[in-house]
C-alpha positions in Angstrom: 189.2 94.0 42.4 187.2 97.5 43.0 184.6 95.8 44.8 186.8 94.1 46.9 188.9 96.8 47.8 185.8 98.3 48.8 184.4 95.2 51.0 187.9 95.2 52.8 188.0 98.5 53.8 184.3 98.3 54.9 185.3 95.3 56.8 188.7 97.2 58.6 186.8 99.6 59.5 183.1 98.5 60.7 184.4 98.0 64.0 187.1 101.1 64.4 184.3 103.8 63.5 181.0 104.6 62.5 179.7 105.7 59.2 180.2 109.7 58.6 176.8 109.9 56.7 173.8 110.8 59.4 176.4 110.4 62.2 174.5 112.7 64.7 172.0 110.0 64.3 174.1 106.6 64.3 176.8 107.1 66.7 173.9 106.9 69.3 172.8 103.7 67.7 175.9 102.2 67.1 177.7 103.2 70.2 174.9 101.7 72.1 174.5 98.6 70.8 177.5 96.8 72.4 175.6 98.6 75.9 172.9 97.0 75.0 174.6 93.4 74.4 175.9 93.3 78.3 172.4 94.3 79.3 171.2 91.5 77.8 173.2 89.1 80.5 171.3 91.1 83.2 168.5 88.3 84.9 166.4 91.2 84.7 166.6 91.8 80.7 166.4 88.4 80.1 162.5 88.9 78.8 164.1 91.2 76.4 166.8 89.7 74.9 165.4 88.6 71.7 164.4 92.5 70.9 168.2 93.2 71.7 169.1 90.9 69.8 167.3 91.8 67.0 168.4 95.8 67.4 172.2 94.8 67.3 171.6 92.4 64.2 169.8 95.3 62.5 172.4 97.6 63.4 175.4 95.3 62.0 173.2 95.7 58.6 172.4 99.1 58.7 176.1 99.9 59.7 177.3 98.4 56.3 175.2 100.2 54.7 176.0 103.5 56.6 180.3 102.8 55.1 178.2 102.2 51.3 177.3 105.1 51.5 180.4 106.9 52.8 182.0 105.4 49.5 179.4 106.7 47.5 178.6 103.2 46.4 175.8 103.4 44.1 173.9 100.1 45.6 172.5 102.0 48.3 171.5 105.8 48.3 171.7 108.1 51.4 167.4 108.4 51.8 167.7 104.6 52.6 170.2 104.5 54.6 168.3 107.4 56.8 165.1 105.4 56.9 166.9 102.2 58.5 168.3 104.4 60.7 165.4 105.9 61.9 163.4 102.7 62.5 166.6 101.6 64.4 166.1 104.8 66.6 162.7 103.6 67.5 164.1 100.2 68.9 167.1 102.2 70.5 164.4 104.3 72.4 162.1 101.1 73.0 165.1 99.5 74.6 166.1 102.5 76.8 162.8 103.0 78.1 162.7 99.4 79.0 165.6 99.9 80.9 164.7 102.5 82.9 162.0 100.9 83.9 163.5 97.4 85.0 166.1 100.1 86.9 162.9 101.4 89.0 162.1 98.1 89.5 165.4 96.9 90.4 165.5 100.3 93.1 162.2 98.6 94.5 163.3 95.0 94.7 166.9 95.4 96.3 168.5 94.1 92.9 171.9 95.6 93.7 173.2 93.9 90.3 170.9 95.5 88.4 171.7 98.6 89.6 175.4 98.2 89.6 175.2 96.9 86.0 173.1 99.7 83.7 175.0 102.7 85.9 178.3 101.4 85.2 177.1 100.7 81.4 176.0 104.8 81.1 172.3 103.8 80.7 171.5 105.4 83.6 172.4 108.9 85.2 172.8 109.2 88.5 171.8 112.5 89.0 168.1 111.5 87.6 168.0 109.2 90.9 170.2 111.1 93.4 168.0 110.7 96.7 167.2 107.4 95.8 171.0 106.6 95.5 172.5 108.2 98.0 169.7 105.7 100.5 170.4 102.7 98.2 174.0 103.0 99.1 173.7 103.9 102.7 171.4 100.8 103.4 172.9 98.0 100.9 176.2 99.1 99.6 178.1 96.6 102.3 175.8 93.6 101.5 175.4 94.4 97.6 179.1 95.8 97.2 177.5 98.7 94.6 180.9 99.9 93.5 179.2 101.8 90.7 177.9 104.2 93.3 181.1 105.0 95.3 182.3 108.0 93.6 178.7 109.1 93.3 178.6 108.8 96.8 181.9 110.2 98.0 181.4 113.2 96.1 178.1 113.6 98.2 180.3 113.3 101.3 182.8 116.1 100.0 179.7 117.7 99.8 178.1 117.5 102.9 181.6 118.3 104.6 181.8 121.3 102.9 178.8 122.9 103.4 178.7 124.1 106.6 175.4 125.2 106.6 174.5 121.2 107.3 173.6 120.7 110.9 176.6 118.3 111.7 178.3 117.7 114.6 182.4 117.6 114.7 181.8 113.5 115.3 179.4 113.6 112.4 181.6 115.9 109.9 185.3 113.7 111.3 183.4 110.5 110.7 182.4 111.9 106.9 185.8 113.0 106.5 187.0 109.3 107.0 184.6 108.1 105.0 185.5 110.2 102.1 189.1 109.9 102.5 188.6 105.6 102.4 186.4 106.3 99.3 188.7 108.1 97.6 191.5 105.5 98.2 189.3 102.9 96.8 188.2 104.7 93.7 192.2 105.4 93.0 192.6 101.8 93.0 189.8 100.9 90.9 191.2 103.3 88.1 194.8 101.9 88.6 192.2 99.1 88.0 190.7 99.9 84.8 194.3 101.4 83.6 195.7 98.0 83.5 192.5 96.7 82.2 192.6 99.5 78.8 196.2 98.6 78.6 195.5 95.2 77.7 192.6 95.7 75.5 194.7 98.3 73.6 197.3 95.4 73.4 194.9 93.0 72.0 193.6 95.6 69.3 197.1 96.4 68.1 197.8 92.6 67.7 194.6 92.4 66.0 195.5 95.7 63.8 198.2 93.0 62.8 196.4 90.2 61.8 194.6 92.7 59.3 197.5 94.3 57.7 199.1 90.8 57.2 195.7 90.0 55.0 196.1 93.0 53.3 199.5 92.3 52.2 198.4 88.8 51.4 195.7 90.2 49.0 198.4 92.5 47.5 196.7 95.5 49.2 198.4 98.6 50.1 
């Protein structure tokens, strides 16, 4: 009954949090792993797929064991734990680096999907790529609709508008004003946008919270 008590409460919360042990270490491979799983639908990452899939297997094993040894279960000790995580950091930083690169690439070849994709995921900063960006956008954002970059971008506009030591003429700065002002009213509706969306994924987790407290009860567990 102890060893199920135990397997239930690793499995209630395997998805909720990460282990506590080494957590400096595995909340950056953890957290990234369900990055890395929408990466893999990118046409781009599709050559490396089968070394993301094999990081998010390894990281569902390595993440049981992480809980074991929050429990203090005797079946796994903490130096073992540390070494999977560690070889798991090495495929985290294979995969990142990979990234970057098909990113470049994506930069080169006009692959505005690409580049919408791994900056709205977080694997890419904008700041790393800021001139790049800002021309990206200016040249392809109405073909490619790069909504990723538009707060990027209109925070470059504020910017430009407000320094007045930018050569600009009163056309120039009006016309960035506008911009800026149409930008912002787009980004307020995306995050009305992505409130709704959170609301509804909150909804689902609380239904699911549910299910799993209705098993408990089943199995006579408080």
């Amino acid at each position: 009954m102890k060893h199920l008590l135990l397997l239930l409460t690793i499995s209630l919360t395997l998805f909720a949090q990460n282990p506590k042990s080494f957590a400096a270490l595995g909340d950056v491979i953890y957290d990234d792993a369900e990055t890395f799983e929408k990466l893999k639908t990118l046409p781009s990452m599709q050559a490396f797929s089968g070394a993301i899939d094999k990081y998010i297997a390894d990281a569902k094993q390595t993440k049981k064991l992480g809980f074991l040894v929050d429990a203090k279960d005797k079946s796994i000790d903490a130096k073992t734990y540390l070494a999977e995580l560690r070889k798991l950091s090495v495929e985290h930083d294979t995969i990142m680096e990979k990234s970057t690169k098909h990113f470049e690439e994506a930069l080169s070849d006009e692959d505005g999907e690409t580049i919408n994709a791994m900056i709205i995921y977080g694997v890419i900063e904008t700041d790393d790529y800021k001139k790049q960006l800002i021309n990206y956008y200016e040249e392809f954002n109405e073909d490619q609709n790069l909504s990723s970059l538009n707060a990027f971008y209109l925070k470059h506009l504020s910017t430009l508008v407000k320094d007045k030591s930018t050569t600009l003429s009163e056309a120039q700065r009006e016309k960035l004003e506008n911009e800026a002002n149409i930008k912002r009213m787009r980004a307020k509706n995306e995050a009305k946008d992505a409130a709704f969306t959170k609301s509804v994924q909150d909804e689902k987790t609380k239904e699911k919270k549910k299910v799993l407290d209705t098993q408990k009860k089943e199995l006579g567990i408080k």
